[in-house]
MIGUNU-447763 format. One record per residue (C-alpha): residue number from 1; residue in three letters; x, y, z. Coordinates in steps of 0.2 Angstrom, whole numbers, plus 5000, padded with zeros to 4 digits. Each point is the difference from the previous one (the first is absolute). Example, Ala and Ser with C-alpha at 12.3 -4.5 7.8 and 13.67 -1.06 7.14 Angstrom:
<nodes>
kolgu,mitor,u,v,w
1,ALA,5062,4978,5039
2,SER,5006,5017,4997
</nodes>
This chain:
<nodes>
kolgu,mitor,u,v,w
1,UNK,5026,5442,4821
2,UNK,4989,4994,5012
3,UNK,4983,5007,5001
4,UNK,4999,5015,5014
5,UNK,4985,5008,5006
6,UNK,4997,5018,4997
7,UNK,5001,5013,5012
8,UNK,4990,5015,4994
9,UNK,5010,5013,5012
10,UNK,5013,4997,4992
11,UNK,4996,5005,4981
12,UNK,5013,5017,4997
13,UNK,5009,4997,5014
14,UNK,5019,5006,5002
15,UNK,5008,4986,5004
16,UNK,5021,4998,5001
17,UNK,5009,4985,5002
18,UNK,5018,4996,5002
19,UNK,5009,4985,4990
20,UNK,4983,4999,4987
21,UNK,5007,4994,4986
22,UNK,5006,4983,5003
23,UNK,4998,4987,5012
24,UNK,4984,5001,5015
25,UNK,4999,5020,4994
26,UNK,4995,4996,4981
27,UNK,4985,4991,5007
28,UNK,4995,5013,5012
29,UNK,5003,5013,4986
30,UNK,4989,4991,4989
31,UNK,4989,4996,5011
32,UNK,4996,5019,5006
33,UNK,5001,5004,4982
34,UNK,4985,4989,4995
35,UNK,4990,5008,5017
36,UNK,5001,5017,4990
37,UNK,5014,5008,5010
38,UNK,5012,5010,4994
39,UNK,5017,4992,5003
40,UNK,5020,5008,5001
41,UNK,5013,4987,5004
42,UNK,5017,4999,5006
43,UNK,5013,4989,4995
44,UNK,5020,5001,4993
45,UNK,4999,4987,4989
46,UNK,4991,5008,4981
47,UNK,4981,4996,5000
48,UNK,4994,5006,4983
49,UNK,4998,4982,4992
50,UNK,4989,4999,5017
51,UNK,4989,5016,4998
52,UNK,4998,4995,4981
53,UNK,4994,4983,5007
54,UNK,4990,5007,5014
55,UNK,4991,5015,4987
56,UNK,4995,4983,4986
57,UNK,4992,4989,5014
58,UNK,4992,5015,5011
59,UNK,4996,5014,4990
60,UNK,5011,5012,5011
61,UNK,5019,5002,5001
62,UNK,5011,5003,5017
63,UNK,5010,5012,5003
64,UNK,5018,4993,5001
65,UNK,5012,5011,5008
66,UNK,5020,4993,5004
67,UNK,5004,4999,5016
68,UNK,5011,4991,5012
69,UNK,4990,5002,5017
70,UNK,5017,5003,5011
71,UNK,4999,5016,4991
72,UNK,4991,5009,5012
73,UNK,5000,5017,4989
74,UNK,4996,4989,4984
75,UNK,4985,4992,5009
76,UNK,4993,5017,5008
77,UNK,5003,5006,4981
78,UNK,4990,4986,4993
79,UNK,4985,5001,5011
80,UNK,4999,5018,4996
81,UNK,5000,4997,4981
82,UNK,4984,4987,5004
83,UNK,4993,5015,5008
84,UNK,5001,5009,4988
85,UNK,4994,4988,4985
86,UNK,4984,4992,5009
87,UNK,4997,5010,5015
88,UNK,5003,4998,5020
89,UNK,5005,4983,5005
90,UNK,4987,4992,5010
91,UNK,5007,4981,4999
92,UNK,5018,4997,5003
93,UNK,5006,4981,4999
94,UNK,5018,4999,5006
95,UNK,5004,4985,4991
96,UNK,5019,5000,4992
97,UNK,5011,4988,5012
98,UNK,5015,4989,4998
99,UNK,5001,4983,5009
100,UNK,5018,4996,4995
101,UNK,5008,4986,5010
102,UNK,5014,5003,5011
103,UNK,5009,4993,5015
104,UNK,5000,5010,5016
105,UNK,5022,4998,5001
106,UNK,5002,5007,4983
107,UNK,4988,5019,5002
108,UNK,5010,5013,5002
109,UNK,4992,5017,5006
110,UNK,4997,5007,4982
111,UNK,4995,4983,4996
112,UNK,4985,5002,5015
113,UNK,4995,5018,4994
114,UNK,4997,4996,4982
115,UNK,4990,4987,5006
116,UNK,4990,5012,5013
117,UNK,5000,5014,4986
118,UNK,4990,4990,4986
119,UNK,4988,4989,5012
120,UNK,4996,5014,5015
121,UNK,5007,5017,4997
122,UNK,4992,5002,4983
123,UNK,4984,4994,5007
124,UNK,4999,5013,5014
125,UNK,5007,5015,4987
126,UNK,4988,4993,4989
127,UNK,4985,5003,5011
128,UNK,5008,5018,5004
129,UNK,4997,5007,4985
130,UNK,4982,4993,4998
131,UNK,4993,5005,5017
132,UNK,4998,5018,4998
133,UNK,4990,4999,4986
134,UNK,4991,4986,5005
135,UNK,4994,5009,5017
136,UNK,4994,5016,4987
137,UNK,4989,4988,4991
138,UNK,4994,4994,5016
139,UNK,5006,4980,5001
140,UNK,5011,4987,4990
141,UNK,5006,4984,5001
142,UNK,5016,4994,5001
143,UNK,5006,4982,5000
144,UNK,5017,4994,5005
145,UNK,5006,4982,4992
146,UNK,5008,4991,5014
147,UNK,5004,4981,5000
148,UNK,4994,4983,5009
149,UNK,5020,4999,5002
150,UNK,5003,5007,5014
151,UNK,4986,4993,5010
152,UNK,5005,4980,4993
153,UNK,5016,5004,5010
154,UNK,5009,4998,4983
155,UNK,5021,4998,5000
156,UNK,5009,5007,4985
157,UNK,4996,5018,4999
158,UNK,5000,5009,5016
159,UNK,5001,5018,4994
160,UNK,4986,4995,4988
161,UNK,4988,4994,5014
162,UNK,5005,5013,5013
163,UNK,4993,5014,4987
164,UNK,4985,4989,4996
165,UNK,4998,5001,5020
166,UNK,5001,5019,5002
167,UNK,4988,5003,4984
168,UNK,4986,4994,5015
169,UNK,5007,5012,5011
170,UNK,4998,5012,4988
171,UNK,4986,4997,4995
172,UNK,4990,5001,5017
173,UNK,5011,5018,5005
174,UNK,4993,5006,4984
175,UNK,4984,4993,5002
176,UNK,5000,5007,5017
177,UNK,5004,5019,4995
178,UNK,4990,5003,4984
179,UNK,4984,4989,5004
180,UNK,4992,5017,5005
181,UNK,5003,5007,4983
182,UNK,4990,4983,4993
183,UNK,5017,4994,4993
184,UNK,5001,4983,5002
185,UNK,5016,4991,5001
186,UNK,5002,4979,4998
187,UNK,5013,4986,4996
188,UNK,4996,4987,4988
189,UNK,5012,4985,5003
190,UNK,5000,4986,4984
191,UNK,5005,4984,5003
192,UNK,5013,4991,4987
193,UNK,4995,5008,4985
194,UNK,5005,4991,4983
195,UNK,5007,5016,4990
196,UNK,5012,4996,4987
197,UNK,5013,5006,5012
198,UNK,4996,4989,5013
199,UNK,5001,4985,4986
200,UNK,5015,5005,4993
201,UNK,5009,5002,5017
202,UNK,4995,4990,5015
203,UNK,4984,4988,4995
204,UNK,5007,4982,5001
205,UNK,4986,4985,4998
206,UNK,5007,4995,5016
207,UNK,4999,5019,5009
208,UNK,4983,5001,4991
209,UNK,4991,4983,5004
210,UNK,5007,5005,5018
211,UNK,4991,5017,5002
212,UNK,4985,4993,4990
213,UNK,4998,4987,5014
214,UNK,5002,5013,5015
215,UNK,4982,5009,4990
216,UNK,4984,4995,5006
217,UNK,4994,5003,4978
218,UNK,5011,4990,4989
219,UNK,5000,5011,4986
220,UNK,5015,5011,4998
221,UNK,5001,5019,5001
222,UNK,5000,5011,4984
223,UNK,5002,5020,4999
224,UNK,4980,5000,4996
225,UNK,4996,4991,5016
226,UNK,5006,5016,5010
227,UNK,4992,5014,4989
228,UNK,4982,4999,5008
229,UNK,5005,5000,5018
230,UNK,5009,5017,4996
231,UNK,4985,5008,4989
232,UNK,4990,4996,5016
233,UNK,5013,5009,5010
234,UNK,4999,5012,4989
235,UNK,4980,5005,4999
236,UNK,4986,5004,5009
237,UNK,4998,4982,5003
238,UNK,5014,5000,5015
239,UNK,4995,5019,5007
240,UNK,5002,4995,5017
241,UNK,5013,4989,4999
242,UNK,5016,5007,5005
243,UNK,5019,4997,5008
244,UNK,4996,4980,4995
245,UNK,5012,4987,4991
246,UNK,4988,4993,4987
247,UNK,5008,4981,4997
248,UNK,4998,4992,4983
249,UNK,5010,4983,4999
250,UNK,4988,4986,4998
251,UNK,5003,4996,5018
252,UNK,5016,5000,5006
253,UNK,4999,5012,5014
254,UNK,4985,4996,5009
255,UNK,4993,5003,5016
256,UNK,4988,4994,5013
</nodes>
């Protein structure tokens, strides 16, 4: 793993993560590990092998707990169970997402809920459940994983990239109502990330060289690349930053 600075504020910390055992979220679950904080995740899939990974490289094991985030009641349940094991939540990252492919002729209404039920709803439920407590222990961070998808103007998942739209608006309304409270609500939006997924699904050389050439640094994107961008969102380091989209994609989306 890449080397990360360290973020004192962040030692004990209560910090909640959805999708953290595989994939973008097993870095950042490591990586807030290794800062000191204490770490409940959220996935459906089984993480044991993962916490028993993350215990002999870190020192301290995650709490897994099964969940399928279009469960609202199963999510609320979860984060209440974190609660309860390390203390009030103070950093949420709303991480889990599916970018499934899928032609805009062929979605069907259920089709376009589940797709707005694991990429937005969760997010907003999510951050639900953690404000109260974050407002009685006066701030909190909360980071919402968006995408560079939706602002390349990308075809083949529209449902995908209209969520990974709203998770801005989201973003600033939530910013908006709880800065007062010193909660502190951002979006982080990763570039093409090489997660096995990602390899075992879509990456092509072709697709690859493409995107790479479209970067202003050459070097491809890794899950590590995107963990010290969201422990800077996280800290005291970002304590006025709030209701931004923080992009980390080598360069694609650039401005100016």
């Amino acid at each position: 793993m890449n080397a990360q600075p360290v973020f004192p504020d962040l030692k004990g910390a209560s910090v909640f993560i959805t999708g953290g055992g595989s994939g973008i979220g097993a870095s950042l679950t490591e990586a807030f590990l290794r800062q000191g904080c204490k770490v409940a995740f959220v996935q459906r899939s089984d993480a044991s092998v993962f916490c028993d990974e993350m215990e002999m490289k870190t020192g301290s094991r995650p709490l897994y707990l099964s969940c399928d985030v279009t469960d609202i009641d199963a999510l609320k349940g979860a984060i209440a169970k974190a609660a309860e094991a390390h203390g009030t939540i103070t950093v949420l990252v709303n991480n889990a997402a599916n970018d499934q492919r899928h032609n805009t002729l062929d979605v069907t209404p259920e089709y376009w809920d589940w797709a707005m039920a694991i990429n937005l709803k969760a997010y907003f439920f999510a951050a639900q459940a953690v404000i109260p407590g974050m407002q009685k222990a006066g701030g909190g961070s909360i980071i919402n994983f968006s995408s560079i998808s939706y602002m390349m103007g990308n075809g083949g998942f529209p449902a995908y990239t209209s969520a990974n739209s709203a998770i801005n608006g989201l973003t600033r309304s939530l910013a908006r109502d709880f800065g007062p409270d010193r909660i502190r609500v951002n979006a982080l939006a990763p570039g093409w990330v090489l997660t096995q997924k990602q390899k075992d699904l879509w990456v092509t050389p072709e697709a690859l060289a493409g995107h790479v050439e479209r970067q202003c640094l050459k070097d491809t994107l890794e899950p590590e690349d995107i963990t010290g961008g969201c422990l800077f969102l996280a800290s005291s380091a970002s304590k006025m930053m709030t209701g931004q989209a923080l992009v980390i994609d080598g360069g694609v989306v650039v401005t100016g």
